[in-house]
Structure formats: structure tokens, C-alpha cells
Legacy VTK file of the C-alpha trace (Angstrom):
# vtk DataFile Version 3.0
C-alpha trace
ASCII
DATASET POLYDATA
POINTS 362 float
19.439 -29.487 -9.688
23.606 -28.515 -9.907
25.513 -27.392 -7.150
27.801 -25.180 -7.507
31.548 -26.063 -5.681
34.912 -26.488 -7.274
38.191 -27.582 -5.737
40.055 -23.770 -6.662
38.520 -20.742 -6.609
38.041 -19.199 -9.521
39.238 -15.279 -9.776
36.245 -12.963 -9.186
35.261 -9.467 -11.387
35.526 -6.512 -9.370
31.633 -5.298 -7.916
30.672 -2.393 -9.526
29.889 0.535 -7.608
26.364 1.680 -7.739
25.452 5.236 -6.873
23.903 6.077 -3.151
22.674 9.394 -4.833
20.862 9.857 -7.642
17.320 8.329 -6.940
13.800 9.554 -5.676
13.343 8.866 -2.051
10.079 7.798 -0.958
8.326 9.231 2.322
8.706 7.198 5.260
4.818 6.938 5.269
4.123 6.026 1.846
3.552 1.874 1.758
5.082 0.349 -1.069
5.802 -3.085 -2.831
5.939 -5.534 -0.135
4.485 -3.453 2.670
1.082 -3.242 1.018
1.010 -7.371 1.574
-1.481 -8.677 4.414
0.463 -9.191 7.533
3.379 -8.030 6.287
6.359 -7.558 8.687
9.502 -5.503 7.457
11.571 -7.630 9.749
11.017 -10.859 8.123
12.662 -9.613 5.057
16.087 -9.632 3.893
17.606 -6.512 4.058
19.181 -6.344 0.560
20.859 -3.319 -1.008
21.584 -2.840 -4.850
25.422 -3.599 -4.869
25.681 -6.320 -2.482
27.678 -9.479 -2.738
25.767 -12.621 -1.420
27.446 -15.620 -0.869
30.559 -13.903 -1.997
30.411 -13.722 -5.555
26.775 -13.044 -6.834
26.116 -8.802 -7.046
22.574 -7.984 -7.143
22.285 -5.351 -9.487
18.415 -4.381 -9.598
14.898 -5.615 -7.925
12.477 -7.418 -9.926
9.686 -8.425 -7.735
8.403 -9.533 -4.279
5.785 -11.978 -2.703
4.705 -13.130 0.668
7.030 -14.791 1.045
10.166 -13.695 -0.824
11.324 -11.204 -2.908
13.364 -11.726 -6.000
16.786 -9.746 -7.784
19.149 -9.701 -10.880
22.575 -10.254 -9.824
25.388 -10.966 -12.027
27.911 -14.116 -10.984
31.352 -12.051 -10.508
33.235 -15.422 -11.497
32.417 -15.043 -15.072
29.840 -12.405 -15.546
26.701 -14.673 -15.983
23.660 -13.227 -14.787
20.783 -14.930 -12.237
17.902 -13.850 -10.481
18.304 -14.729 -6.448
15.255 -15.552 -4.677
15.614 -14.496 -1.025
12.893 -16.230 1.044
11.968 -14.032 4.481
13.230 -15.793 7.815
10.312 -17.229 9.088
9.920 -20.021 6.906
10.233 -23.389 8.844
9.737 -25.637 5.926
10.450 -24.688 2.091
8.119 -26.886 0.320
9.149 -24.983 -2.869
12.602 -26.994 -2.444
11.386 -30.276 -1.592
9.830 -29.737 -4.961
12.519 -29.085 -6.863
14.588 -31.897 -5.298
11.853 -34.313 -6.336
11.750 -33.105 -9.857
15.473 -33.609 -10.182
14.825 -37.084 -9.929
12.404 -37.177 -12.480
13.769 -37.805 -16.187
14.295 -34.900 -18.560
13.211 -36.140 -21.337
9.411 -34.472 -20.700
8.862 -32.331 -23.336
6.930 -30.025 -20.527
10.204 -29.427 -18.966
11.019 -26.607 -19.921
7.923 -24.755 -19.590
8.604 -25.397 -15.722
10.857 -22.577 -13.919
14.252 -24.304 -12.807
16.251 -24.032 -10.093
20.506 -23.697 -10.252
21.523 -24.002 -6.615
20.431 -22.788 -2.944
22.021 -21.715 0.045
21.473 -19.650 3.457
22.658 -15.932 3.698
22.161 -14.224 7.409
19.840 -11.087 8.045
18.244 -9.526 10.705
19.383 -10.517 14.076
21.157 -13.730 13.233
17.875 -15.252 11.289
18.383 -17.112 8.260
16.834 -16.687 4.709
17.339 -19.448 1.990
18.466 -18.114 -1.168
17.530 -19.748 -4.553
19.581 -19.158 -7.737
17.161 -19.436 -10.766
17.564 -18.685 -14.721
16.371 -15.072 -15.131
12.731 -15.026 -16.560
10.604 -11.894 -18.081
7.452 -10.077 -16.751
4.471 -12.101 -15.789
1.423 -12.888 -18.487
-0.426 -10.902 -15.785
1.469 -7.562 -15.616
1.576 -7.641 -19.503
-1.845 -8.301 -19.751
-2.007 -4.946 -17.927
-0.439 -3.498 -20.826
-2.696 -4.164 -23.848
-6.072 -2.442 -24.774
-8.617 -3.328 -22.187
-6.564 -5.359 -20.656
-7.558 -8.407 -22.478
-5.573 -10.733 -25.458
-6.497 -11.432 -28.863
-7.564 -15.109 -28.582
-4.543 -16.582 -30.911
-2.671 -15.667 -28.140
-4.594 -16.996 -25.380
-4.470 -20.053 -27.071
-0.646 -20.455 -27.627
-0.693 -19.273 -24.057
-2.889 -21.906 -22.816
-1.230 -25.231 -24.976
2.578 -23.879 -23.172
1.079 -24.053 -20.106
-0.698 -27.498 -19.952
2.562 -28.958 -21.380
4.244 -27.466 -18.516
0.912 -29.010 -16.089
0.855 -32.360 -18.248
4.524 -32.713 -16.828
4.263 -31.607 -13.596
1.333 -34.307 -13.004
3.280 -36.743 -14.845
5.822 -36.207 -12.156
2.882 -36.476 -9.075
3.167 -32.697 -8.451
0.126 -30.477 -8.590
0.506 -26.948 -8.325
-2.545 -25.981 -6.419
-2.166 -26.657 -2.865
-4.389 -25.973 -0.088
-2.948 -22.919 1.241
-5.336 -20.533 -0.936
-2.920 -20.899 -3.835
-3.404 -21.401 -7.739
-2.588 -21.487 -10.791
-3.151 -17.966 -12.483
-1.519 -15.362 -14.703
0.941 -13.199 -12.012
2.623 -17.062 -11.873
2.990 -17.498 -15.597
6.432 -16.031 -16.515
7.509 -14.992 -20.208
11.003 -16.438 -20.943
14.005 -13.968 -21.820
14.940 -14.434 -25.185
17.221 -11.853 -25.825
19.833 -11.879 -22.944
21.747 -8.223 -23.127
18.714 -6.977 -21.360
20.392 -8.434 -18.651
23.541 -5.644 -19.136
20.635 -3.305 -19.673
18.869 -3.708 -16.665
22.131 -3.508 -14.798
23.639 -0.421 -16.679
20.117 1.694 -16.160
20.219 0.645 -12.426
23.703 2.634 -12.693
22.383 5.264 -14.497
19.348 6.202 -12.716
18.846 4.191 -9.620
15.526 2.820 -9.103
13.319 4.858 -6.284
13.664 3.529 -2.812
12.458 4.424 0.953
14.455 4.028 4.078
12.793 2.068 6.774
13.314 3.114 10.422
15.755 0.572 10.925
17.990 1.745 7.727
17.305 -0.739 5.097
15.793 0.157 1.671
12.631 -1.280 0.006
12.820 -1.067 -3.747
11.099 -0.409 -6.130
11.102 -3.527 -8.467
12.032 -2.997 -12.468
10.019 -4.832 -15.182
12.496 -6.838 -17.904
11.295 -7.781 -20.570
13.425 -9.405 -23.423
11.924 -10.787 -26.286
8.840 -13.423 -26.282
9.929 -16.753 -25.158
8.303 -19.833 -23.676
5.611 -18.851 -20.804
7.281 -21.068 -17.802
5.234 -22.108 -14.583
7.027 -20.100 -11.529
6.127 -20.340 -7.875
6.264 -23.829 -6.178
5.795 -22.480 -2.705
2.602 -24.583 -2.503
2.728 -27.366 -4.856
2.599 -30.856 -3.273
3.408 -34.437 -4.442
0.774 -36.477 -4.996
-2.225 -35.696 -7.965
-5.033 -37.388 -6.243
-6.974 -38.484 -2.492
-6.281 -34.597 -1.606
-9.188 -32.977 1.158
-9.336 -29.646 2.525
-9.567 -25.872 1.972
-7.525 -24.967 -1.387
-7.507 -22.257 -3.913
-8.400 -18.266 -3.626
-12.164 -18.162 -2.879
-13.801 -16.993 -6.633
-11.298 -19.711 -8.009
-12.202 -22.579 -6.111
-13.485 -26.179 -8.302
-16.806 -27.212 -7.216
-15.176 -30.374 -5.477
-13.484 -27.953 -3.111
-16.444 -26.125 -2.605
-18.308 -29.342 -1.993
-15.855 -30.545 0.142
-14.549 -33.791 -1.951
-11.765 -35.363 -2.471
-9.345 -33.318 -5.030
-6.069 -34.063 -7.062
-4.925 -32.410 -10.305
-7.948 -31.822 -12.402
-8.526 -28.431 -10.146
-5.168 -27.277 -11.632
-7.566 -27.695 -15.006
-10.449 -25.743 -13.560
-7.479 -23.199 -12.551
-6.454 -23.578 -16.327
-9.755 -22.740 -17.732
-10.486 -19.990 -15.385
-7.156 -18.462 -16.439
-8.157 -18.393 -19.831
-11.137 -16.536 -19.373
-9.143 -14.198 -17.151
-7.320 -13.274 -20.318
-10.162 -12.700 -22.752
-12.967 -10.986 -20.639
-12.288 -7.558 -18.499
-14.452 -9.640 -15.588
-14.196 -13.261 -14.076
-16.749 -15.575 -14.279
-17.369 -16.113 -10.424
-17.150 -13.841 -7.628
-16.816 -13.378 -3.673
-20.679 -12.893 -3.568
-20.860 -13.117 0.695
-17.604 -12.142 3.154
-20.288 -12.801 6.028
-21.615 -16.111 5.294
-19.978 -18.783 3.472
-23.083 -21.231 3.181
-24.337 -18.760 1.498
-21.674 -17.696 -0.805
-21.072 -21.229 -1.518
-24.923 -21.392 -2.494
-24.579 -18.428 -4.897
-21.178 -19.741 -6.326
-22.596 -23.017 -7.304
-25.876 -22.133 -8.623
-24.006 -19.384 -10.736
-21.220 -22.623 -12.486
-24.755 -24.427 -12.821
-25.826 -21.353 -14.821
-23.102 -21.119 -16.918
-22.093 -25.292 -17.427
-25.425 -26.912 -16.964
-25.957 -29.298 -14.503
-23.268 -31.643 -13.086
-23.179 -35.456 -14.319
-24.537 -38.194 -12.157
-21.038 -39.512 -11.299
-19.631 -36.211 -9.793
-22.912 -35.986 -7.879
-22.118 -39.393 -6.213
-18.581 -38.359 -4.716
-20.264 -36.089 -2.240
-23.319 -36.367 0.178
-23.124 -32.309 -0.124
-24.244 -32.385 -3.478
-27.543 -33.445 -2.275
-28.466 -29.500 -0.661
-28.296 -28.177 -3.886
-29.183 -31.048 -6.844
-30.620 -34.038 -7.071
-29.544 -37.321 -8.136
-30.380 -36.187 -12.165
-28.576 -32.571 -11.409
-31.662 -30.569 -11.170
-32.509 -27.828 -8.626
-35.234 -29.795 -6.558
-37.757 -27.421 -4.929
-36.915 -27.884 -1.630
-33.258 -27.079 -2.923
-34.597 -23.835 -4.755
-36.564 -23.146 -1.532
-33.045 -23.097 0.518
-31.108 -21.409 -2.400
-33.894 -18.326 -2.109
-33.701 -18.314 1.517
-29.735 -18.316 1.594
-30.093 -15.139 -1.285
-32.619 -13.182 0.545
LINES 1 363
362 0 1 2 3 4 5 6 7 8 9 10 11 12 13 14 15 16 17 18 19 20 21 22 23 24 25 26 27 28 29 30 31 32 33 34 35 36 37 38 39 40 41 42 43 44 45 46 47 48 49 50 51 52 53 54 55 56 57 58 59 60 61 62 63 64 65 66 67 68 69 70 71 72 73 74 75 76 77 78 79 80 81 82 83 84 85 86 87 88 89 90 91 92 93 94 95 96 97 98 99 100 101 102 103 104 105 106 107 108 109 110 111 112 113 114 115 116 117 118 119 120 121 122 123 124 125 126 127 128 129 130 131 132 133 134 135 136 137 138 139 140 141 142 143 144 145 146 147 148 149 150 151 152 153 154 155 156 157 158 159 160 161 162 163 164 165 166 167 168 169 170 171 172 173 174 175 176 177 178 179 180 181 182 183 184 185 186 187 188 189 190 191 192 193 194 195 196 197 198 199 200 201 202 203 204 205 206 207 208 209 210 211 212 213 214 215 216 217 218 219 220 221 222 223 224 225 226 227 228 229 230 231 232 233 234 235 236 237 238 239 240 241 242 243 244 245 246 247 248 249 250 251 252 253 254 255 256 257 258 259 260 261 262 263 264 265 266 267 268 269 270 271 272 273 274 275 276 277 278 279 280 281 282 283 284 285 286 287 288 289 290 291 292 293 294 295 296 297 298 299 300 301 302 303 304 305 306 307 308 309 310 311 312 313 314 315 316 317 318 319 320 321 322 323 324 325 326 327 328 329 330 331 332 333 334 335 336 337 338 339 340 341 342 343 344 345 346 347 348 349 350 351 352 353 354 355 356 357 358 359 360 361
């Protein structure tokens, strides 16, 4: 991971001057972007404005996304005109595991073929918003739309399969790497692997300028909170079709195996979550396998099948993996005196296990 520093400052391009007129102002009561986020709180945001130098030489220029617990710009470097995309975390984050990450992975040697299917990061540093509070900035190469928001673009929102498939071999070089390196992606904070964190690398780089120039030309939409910042509206980029990279390390963790605990978004969970076992990186293969059938069918496999009772919906999630991949083999059976209320020790539904299964459905 480079630092940036140098002993002279280099002379700096003169910010361009964006418009404040020009653009369609949403109403105050309208929730967009960010806002429509669970537990979403405006003031944990930095308050960033198209136009703005951070850390003195670094001009955001247009919005391309948001998350929980960021959201993320263009800005061009006014020391030479190179562009990046900033990620500006909100204030309330304690720990950024995301970093720790990436400081571990700087250690590791390059030589990895899966590399660079990985999203890197240039530099950090801390910028000051609201009140005094700080937000940790990340400078990162400037990636494309996600698989998942193109996905949303084709017929029926689903691939052809040669493309699933060149999808699929990019991204388990990036995994086979990342394991190789003791990092897993899933963590157990209800994150995964799956398509909105699968980015499509920029191959053509004057949709940079672009992006920049139509930002100047017709400003992106925009509402005015009560306190007088602006959320906007993000702007997809898309510049040719390069390597799919593996973005968002805000929960990966060191260490691939001896893992326990809640992980992954409820329909996505591997039966050794559900069965409360010990996990490591194989359930970033389930997530794998379950992305792949995200891309080809219009519906996922598995489902939320009970918000009110999670015996049950664990009940109705298992026998419906049984359904579709047979029984499970002896050996996975063995890791987990769970097992036992739903197979027994050759895999099979016992009655007294379809008994309880019925009872749990009715």
C-alpha cells in the first residue's frame, strides 16, 4: 500500500468550478440513495459537495455510490490530473477492519496471479465533518459498475452462461488469493460475497474526463438536507469490460478456518452456519455458487421462509438444500450434534425428524 508524501510540493491545477445551478432539486421529503438504508443517520455522513478539495489537492468531481457505511466519489488529483475514486467512511466507525485488511495484504507477495482481481488501495487519511468528527478517507483505483447493477440491464435480468462462467473463474482467482493470504471475505456481520460487490474494471480511462465534463454540463440531481448539505445522486461509469475485481473488505477477517457464530444474509447462509459449526473459507464457496445461480435464474434458490420463527425457518431452509443436493455426507454430519434434529447418521430424514419438520411447517 504507497503513501503518498514528498519533500516539495508539487504545483497544483486550478479546481474547476462546477455550477450551483443547473440541476433538478429533489423535495425535502423524497428519501434517496443513502437515506433509504436501515438506520440510517444523515449526520454520520460526510458532508461532501461536487467541487471540493479534500486533503488539499484531490477535487471530487461526481458521486458514484454509497453503502452503510461509506459513500464513494471521482475526484481528479490536482497535482497532475490523475483521477481516483475517494472512499469517505461515516464518523462512527471505531475500528476499520477494511484497513487492517489491506495493511495485511501489503505484506503478502505480489506475485499471486489473483491479485489483481482484488480491489487495491493507494493511500488513506482523515478529513473533518460534522461537528469536529472524523471520517477516514481511502484513495482507490477507479473501478466500473457492479456485475449486479449490470445484470439489471440485460433481458430478464439474467446472463448468457459463457459469461457467468468467465465471471465465476475471475472471481475464485481473486478468492483462491485472498485465502491463500488467510483472509476470507465473509465475516459474521451478515456480510457476503455477492454480485453488488463484484466490480467491472475500467478499461478505457477518458471516461474518467467524461464523467467529470457531464458533471459540468448537467449537474447530477441533488436534495438539500435541513442542515444544508446535499445528497447526490450517484452516476454509473462504465468504461469498457475489464477484469471483475472483489470490492468491499469492511467485513473480511484473517484467518480461513475455526470461525463460530452468526454470518452471512439469512437466504445465503452455508448449512454449517445454519447448523451452528465451525466455519472458515469454504462458505465464501457456497457464497460463490449461490452467486452464480443469482446470475442465471430470475429467482434464488433459498428463501426467508419464517421472519417469526427461526427454528422453523432453519427447518424449511435445510430440508429445501436437502431437496435440491441430496443428502449431506457422513463426515459433515459428524461436525455437529445439530445435525441429528433433522438427519440421521446415513443423511436420511428419520421419522421422528419428518414428524418435527411437519410440525415446525404447519
Amino acid at each position: 500500500m504507497a503513501r503518498q508524501g514528498s519533500s516539495s510540493a508539487p504545483s497544483l491545477l486550478p479546481p474547476r468550478v462546477f455550477p450551483s445551478t443547473g440541476f433538478d432539486l429533489i423535495d425535502r421529503s423524497e428519501k434517496i440513495e443513502e437515506e433509504r438504508l436501515p438506520f440510517y443517520n444523515r449526520d454520520d455522513y460526510y458532508p461532501m459537495r461536487i467541487g471540493e478539495v479534500v486533503n488539499k489537492h484531490y477535487q471530487v468531481v461526481a458521486k458514484l455510490g454509497y453503502g452503510t457505511s461509506s459513500t464513494v466519489w471521482l475526484c481528479r488529483d490536482l497535482r497532475g490530473g490523475k483521477y481516483w475514486v475517494l472512499k469517505v467512511h461515516v464518523n462512527t466507525l471505531e475500528h476499520i477492519q477494511e484497513l487492517e485488511i489491506y495493511k495485511h495484504l501489503s505484506t503478502v507477495p505480489e506475485e499471486h496471479i489473483g491479485r489483481g482481481y482484488i480491489r487495491d488501495l493507494k493511500d488513506s487519511f482523515d478529513i473533518s465533518g460534522h461537528h469536529g468528527k472524523t471520517h477516514k478517507v481511502f484513495i482507490m483505483t477507479p473501478l466500473g459498475m457492479s456485475l449486479r447493477s449490470f445484470q439489471e440491464m440485460q433481458k430478464d435480468h439474467v446472463f448468457v452462461p459463457d459469461l457467468v462462467k468467465s465471471a465465476l473463474r475471475q472471481v475464485l482467482m481473486g478468492l483462491n488469493y485472498l485465502h491463500a493470504s488467510q483472509v476470507i471475505h465473509t465475516d459474521r456481520f451478515e456480510k457476503d460475497l455477492h454480485s453488488d460487490n463484484l466490480l467491472i474494471a475500467i478499461t478505457d480511462e477518458s471516461i474518467f474526463s467524461r464523467v467529470e465534463e457531464d458533471e459540468a454540463q448537467a449537474p447530477s440531481a441533488r436534495k438539500q438536507a435541513d442542515n444544508g448539505a446535499y445528497i447526490y445522486v450517484s452516476r454509473y461509469m462504465m468504461g469498457g469490460a475489464g477484469a471483475l475485481t472483489i470490492g468491499d473488505l469492511g467485513q473480511a477477517r484473517l484467518g480461513v478456518s475455526g470461525l463460530k457464530g452468526p454470518a452471512m444474509p439469512t437466504p445465503y447462509r452455508a448449512p454449517e452456519v445454519i447448523l451452528n459449526m465451525e466455519w472458515g473459507a469454504a462458505v465464501d464457496m457456497w457464497s460463490v455458487a449461490l452467486v452464480a445461480w443469482d446470475l442465471l435464474e430470475t429467482e434464488g434458490p433459498f428463501r426467508i421462509y419464517s421472519h417469526d420463527n427461526q427454528e422453523q425457518n432453519d427447518a424449511q431452509h435445510l430440508a429445501a438444500m436437502t431437496a435440491l443436493l441430496g443428502p449431506p455426507p457422513r463426515e459433515f454430519l459428524l461436525r455437529s450434534k445439530d445435525t441429528a434434529k433433522y438427519w440421521d447418521e446415513n443423511g436420511r430424514f428419520p421419522s421422528s425428524c419428518l414428524t418435527r419438520l411437519v410440525l415446525l411447517l404447519t
